[in-house]
TIRO-2110 file (N, C-alpha, C; in Angstrom, 1 decimal):
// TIRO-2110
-1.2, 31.8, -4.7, N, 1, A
0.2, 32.1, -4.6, CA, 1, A
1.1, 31.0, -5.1, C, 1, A
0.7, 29.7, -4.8, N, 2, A
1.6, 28.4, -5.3, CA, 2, A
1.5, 28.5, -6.6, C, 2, A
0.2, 28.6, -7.3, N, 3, A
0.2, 28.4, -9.0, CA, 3, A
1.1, 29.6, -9.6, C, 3, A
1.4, 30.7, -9.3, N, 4, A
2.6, 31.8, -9.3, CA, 4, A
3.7, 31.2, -9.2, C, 4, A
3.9, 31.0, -9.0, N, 5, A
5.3, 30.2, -8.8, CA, 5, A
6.0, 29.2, -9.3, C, 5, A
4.7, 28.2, -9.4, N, 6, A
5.0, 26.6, -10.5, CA, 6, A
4.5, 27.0, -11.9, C, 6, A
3.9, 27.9, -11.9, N, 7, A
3.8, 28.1, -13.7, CA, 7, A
4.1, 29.2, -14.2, C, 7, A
4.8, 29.7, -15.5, N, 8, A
5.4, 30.5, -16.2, CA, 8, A
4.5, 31.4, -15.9, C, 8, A
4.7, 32.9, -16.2, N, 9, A
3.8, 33.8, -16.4, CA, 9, A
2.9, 33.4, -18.1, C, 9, A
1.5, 34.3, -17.6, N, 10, A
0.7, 34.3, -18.7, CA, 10, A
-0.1, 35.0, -19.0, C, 10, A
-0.7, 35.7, -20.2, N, 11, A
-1.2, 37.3, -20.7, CA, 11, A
-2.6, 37.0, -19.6, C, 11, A
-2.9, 35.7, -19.3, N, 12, A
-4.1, 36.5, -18.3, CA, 12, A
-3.5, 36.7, -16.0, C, 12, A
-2.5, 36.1, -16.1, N, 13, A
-2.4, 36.5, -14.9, CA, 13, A
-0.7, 36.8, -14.5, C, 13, A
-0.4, 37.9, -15.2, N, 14, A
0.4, 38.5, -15.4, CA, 14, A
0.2, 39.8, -16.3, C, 14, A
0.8, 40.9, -15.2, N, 15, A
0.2, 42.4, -15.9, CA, 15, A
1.5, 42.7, -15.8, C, 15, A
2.0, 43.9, -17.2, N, 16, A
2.7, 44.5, -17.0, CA, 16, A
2.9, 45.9, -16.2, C, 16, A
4.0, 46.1, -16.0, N, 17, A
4.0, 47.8, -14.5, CA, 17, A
3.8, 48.8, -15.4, C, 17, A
3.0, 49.5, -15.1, N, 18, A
1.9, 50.7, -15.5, CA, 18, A
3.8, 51.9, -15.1, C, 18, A
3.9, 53.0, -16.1, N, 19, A
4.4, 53.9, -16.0, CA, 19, A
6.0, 53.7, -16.2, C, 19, A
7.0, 54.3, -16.6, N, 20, A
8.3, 54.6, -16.6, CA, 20, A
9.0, 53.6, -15.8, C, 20, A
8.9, 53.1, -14.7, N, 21, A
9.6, 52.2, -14.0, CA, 21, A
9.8, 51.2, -14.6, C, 21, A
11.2, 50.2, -14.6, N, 22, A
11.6, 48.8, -15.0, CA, 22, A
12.1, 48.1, -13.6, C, 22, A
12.2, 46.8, -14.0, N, 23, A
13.0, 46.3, -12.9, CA, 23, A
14.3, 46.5, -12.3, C, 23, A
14.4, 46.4, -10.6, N, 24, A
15.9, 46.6, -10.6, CA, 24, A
16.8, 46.2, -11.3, C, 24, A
18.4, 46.9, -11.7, N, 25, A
19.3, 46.0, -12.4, CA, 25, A
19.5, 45.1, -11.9, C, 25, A
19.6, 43.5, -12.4, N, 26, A
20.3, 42.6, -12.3, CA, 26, A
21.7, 42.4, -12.3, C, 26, A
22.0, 42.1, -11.5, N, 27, A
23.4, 41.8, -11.0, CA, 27, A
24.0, 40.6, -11.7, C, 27, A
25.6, 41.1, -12.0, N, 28, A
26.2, 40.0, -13.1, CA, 28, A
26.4, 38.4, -12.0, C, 28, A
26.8, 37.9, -12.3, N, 29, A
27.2, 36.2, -11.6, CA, 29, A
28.3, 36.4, -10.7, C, 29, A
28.9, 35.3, -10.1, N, 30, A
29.6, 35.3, -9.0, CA, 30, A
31.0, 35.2, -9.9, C, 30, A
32.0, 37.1, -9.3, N, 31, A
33.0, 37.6, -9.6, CA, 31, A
33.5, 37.6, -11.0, C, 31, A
33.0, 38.4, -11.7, N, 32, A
33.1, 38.8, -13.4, CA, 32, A
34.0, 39.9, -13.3, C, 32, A
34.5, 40.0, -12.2, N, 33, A
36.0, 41.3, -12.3, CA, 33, A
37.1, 40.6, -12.5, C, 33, A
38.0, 41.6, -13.5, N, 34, A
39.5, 40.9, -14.1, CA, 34, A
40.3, 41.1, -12.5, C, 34, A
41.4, 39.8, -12.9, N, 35, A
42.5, 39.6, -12.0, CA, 35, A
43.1, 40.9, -11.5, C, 35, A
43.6, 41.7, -12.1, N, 36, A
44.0, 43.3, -11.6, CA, 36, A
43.1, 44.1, -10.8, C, 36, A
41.7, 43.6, -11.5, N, 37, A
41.2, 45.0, -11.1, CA, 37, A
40.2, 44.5, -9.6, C, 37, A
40.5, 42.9, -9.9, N, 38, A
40.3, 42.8, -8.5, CA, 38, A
40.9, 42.7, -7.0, C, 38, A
42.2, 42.4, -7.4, N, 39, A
43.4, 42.6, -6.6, CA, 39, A
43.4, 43.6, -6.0, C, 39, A
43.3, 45.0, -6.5, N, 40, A
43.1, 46.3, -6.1, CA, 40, A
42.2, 46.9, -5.7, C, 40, A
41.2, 46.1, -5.8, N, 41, A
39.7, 46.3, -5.1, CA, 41, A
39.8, 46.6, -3.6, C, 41, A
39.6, 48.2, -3.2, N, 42, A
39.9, 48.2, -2.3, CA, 42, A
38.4, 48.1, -1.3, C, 42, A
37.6, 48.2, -1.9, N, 43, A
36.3, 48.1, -1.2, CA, 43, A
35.9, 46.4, -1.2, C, 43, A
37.0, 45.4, -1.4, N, 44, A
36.9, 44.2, -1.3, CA, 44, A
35.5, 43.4, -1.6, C, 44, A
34.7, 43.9, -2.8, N, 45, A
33.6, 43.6, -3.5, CA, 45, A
34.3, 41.9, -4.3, C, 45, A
35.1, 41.7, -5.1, N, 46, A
35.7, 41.3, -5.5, CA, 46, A
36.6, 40.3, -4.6, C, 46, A
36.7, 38.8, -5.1, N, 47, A
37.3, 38.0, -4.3, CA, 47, A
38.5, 37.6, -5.6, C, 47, A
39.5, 37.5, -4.9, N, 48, A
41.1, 36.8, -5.6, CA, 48, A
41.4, 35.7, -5.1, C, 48, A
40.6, 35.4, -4.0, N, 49, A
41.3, 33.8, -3.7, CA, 49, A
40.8, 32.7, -4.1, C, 49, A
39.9, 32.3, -5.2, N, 50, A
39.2, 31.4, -6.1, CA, 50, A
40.7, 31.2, -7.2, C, 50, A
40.9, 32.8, -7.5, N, 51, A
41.5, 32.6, -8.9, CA, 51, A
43.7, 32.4, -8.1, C, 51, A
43.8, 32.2, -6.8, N, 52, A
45.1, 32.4, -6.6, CA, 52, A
45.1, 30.9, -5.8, C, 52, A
43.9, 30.6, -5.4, N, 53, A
44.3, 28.6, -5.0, CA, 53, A
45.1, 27.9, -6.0, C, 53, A
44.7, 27.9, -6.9, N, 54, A
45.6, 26.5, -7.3, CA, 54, A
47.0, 27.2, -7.7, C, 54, A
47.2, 28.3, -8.0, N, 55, A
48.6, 28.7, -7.8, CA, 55, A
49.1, 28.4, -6.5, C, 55, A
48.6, 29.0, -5.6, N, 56, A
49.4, 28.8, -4.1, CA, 56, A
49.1, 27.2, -3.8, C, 56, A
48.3, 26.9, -4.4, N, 57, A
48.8, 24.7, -3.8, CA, 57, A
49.9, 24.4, -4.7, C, 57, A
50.1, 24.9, -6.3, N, 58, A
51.3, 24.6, -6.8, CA, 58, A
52.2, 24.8, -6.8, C, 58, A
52.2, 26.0, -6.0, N, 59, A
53.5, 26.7, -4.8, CA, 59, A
54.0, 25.7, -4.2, C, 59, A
52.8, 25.5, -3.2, N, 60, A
52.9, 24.5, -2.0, CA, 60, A
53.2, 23.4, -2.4, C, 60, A
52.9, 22.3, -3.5, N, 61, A
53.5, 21.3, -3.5, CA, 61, A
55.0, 21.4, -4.3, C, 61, A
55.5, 22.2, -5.1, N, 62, A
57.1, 22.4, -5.6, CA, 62, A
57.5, 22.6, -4.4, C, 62, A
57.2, 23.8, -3.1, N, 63, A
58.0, 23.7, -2.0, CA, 63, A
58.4, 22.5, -1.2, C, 63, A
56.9, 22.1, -0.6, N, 64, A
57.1, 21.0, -0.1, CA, 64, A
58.3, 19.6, -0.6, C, 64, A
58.1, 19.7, -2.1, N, 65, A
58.8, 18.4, -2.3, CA, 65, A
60.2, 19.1, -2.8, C, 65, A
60.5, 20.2, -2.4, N, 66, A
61.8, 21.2, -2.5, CA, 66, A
62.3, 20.4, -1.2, C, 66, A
61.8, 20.8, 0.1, N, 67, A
62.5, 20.6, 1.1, CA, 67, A
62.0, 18.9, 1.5, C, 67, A
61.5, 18.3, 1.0, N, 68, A
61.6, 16.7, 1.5, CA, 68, A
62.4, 15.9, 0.6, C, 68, A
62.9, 16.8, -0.6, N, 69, A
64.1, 16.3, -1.3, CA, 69, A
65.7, 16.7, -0.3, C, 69, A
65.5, 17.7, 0.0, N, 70, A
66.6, 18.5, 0.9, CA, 70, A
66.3, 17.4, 2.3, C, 70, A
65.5, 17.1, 2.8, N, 71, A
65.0, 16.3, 3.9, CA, 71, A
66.0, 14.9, 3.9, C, 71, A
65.5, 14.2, 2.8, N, 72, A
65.5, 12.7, 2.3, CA, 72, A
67.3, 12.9, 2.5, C, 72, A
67.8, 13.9, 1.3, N, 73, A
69.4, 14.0, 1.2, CA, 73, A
69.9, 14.3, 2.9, C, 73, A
69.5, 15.2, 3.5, N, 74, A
70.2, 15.5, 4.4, CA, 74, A
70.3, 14.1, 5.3, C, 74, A
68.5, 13.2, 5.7, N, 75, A
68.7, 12.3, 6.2, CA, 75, A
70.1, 11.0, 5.9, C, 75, A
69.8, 11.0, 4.6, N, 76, A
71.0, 10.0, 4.0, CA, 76, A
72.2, 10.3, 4.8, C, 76, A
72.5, 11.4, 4.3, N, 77, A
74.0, 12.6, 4.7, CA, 77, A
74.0, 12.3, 6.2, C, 77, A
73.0, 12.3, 7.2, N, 78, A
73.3, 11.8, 8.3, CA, 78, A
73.9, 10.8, 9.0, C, 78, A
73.1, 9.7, 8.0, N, 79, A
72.7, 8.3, 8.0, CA, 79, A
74.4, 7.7, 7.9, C, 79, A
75.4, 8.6, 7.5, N, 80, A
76.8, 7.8, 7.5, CA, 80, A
77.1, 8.0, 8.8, C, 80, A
76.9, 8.9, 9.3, N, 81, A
77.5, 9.6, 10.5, CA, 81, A
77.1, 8.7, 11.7, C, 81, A
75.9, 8.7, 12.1, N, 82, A
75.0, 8.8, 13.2, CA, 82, A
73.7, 7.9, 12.5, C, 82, A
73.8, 6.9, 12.2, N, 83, A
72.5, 6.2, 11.8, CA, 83, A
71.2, 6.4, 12.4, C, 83, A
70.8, 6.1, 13.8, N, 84, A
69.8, 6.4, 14.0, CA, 84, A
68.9, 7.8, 13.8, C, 84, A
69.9, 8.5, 14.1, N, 85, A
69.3, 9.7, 13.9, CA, 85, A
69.0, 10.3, 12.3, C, 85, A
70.0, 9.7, 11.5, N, 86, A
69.4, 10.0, 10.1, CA, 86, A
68.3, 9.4, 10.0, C, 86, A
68.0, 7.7, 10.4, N, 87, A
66.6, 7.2, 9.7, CA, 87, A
65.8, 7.9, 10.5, C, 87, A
65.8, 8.5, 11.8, N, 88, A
64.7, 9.1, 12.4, CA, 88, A
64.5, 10.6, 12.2, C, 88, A
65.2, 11.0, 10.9, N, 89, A
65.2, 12.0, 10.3, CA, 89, A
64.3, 11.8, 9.0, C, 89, A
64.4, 10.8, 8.4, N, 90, A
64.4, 10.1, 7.3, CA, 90, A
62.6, 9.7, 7.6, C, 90, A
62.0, 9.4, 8.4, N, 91, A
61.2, 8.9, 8.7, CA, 91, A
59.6, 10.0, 9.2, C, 91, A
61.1, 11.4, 9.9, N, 92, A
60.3, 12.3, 9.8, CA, 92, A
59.5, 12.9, 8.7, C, 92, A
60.7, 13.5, 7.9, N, 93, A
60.4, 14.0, 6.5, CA, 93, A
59.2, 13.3, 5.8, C, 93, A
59.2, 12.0, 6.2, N, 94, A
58.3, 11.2, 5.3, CA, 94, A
56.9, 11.7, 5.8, C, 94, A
57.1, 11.3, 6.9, N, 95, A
55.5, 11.8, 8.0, CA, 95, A
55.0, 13.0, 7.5, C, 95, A
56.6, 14.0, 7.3, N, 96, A
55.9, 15.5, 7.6, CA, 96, A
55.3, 15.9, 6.2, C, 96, A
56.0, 15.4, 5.1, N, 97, A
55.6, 16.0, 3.6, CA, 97, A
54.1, 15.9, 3.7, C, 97, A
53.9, 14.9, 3.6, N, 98, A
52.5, 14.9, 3.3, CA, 98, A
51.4, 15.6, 4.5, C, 98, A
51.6, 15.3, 5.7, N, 99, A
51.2, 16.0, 6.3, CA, 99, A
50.9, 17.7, 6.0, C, 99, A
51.9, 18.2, 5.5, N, 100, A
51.9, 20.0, 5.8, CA, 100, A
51.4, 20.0, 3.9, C, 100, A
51.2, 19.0, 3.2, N, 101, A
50.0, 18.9, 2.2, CA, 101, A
48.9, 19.1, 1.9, C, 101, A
48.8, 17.8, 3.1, N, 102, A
46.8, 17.7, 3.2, CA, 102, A
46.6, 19.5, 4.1, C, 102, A
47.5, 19.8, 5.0, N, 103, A
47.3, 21.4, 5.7, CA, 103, A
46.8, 22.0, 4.7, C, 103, A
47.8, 22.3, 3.7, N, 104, A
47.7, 23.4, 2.9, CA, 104, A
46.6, 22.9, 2.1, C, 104, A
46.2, 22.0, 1.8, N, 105, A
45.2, 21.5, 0.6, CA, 105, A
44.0, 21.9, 1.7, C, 105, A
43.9, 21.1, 2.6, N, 106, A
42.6, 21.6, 3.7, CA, 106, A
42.6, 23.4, 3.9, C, 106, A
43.2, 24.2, 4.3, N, 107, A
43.2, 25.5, 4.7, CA, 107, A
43.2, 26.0, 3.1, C, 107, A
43.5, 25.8, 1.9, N, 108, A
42.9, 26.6, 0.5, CA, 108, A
41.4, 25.9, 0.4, C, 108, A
40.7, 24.8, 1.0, N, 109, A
39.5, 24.6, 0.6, CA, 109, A
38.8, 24.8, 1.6, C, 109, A
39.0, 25.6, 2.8, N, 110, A
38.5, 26.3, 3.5, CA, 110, A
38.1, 27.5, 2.6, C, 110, A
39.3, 27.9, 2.8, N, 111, A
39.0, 29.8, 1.9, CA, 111, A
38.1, 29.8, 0.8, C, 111, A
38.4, 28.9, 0.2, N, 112, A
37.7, 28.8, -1.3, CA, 112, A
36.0, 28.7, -1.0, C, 112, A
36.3, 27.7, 0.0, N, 113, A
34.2, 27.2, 0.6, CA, 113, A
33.9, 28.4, 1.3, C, 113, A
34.7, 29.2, 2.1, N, 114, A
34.1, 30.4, 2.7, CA, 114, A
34.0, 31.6, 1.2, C, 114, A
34.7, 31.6, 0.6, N, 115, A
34.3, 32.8, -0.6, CA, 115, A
33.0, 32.0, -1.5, C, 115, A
33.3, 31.0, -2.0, N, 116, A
32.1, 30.6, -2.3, CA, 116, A
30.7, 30.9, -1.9, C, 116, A
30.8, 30.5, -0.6, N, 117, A
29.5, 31.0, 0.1, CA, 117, A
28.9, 32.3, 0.3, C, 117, A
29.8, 33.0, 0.3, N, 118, A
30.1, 34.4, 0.1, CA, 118, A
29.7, 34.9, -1.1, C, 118, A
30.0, 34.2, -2.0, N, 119, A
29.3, 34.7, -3.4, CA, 119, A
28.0, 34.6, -3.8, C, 119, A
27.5, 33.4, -3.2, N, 120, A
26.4, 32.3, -3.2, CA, 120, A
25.4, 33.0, -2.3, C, 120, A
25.5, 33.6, -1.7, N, 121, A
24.7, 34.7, -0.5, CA, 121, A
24.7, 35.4, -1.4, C, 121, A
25.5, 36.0, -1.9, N, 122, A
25.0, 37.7, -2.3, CA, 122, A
24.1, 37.6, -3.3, C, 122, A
24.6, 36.3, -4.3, N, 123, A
23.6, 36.1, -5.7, CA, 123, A
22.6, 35.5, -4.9, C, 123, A
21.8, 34.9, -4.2, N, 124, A
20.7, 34.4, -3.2, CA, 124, A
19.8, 36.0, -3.3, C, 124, A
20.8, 36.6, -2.3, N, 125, A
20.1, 37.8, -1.6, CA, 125, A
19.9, 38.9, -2.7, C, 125, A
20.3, 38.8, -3.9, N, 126, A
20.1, 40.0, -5.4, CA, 126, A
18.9, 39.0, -6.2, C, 126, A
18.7, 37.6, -6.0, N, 127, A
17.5, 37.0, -6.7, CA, 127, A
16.3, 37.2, -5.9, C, 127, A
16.2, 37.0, -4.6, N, 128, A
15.4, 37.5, -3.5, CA, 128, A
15.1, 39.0, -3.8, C, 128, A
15.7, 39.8, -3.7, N, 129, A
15.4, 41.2, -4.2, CA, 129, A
14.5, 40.9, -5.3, C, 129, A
14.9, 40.7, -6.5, N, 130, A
14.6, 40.9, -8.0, CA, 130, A
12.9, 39.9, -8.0, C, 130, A
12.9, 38.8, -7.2, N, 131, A
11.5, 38.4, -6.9, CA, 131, A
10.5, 39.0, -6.4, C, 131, A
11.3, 39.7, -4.9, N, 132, A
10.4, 41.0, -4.6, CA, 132, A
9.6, 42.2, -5.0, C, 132, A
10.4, 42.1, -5.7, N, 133, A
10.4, 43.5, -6.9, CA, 133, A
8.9, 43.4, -7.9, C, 133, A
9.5, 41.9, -8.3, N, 134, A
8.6, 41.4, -9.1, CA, 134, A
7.2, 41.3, -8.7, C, 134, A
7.3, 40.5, -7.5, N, 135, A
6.1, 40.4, -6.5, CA, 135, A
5.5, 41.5, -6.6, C, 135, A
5.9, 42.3, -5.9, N, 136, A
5.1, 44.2, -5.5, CA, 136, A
4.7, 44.4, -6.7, C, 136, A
5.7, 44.0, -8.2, N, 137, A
4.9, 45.1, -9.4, CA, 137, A
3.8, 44.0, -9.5, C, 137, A
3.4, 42.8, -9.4, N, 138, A
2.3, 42.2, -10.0, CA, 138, A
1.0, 42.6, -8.9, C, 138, A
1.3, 42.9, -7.7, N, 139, A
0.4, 43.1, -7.2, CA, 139, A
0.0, 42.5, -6.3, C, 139, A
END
């Protein structure tokens, strides 16, 4: 059974399947469906969140540095009034930008490592099949 497996097939221990049957189809690679037509996939075969991460992080970093621009100004704008509370405004913002960053960077490489894996099973568990298959027709 080992030497099957470490060495290619060969005309003497390797037979072809007697009669009309072929192998199961082979299944294409991980997500070959267009953007639309996966979107609308309502039987959720098809994943969109591979292809919508780095749009939604480049969302997330124009917003973020939207509102720590608005942050920074408002602190200043305090900062004539009420000093301490502007710099402890000012101090916030700084903390929080990057913080609600790394969030959003960590929770898209969540999703991304859970569909991955997800894809990475199914092609696993369709080569597993097509071995078996194999297996049974040699005998």
């Amino acid at each position: 059974m080992e030497d099957l497996m470490t060495q290619p097939p060969s005309s003497e221990n390797w037979e072809q399947p007697q009669g009309g049957y072929g192998p199961p189809p082979r299944q294409a690679g991980p997500d070959t469906t267009g953007f639309f037509k996966a979107l609308f996939d309502f039987s959720f075969k098809s994943f969109v969140t591979i292809k919508f991460a780095a749009i939604i992080y480049g969302i997330a970093l124009v917003l973020i540095g939207i509102f720590t621009l608005i942050g920074v100004i408002l602190a200043f704008v305090t900062m004539t009034e009420e000093p301490l509370v502007g710099f402890f405004t000012l101090v916030l913002v700084v903390i929080l930008a990057p913080f609600y960053l790394i969030l959003v960077r960590l929770t898209l490489e969540l999703y991304v490592a859970m569909i991955r894996t997800a894809q990475n099973t199914a092609a696993t568990k369709s080569e597993l099949e097509n071995l078996r298959w194999d297996m049974s027709q040699r005998g």
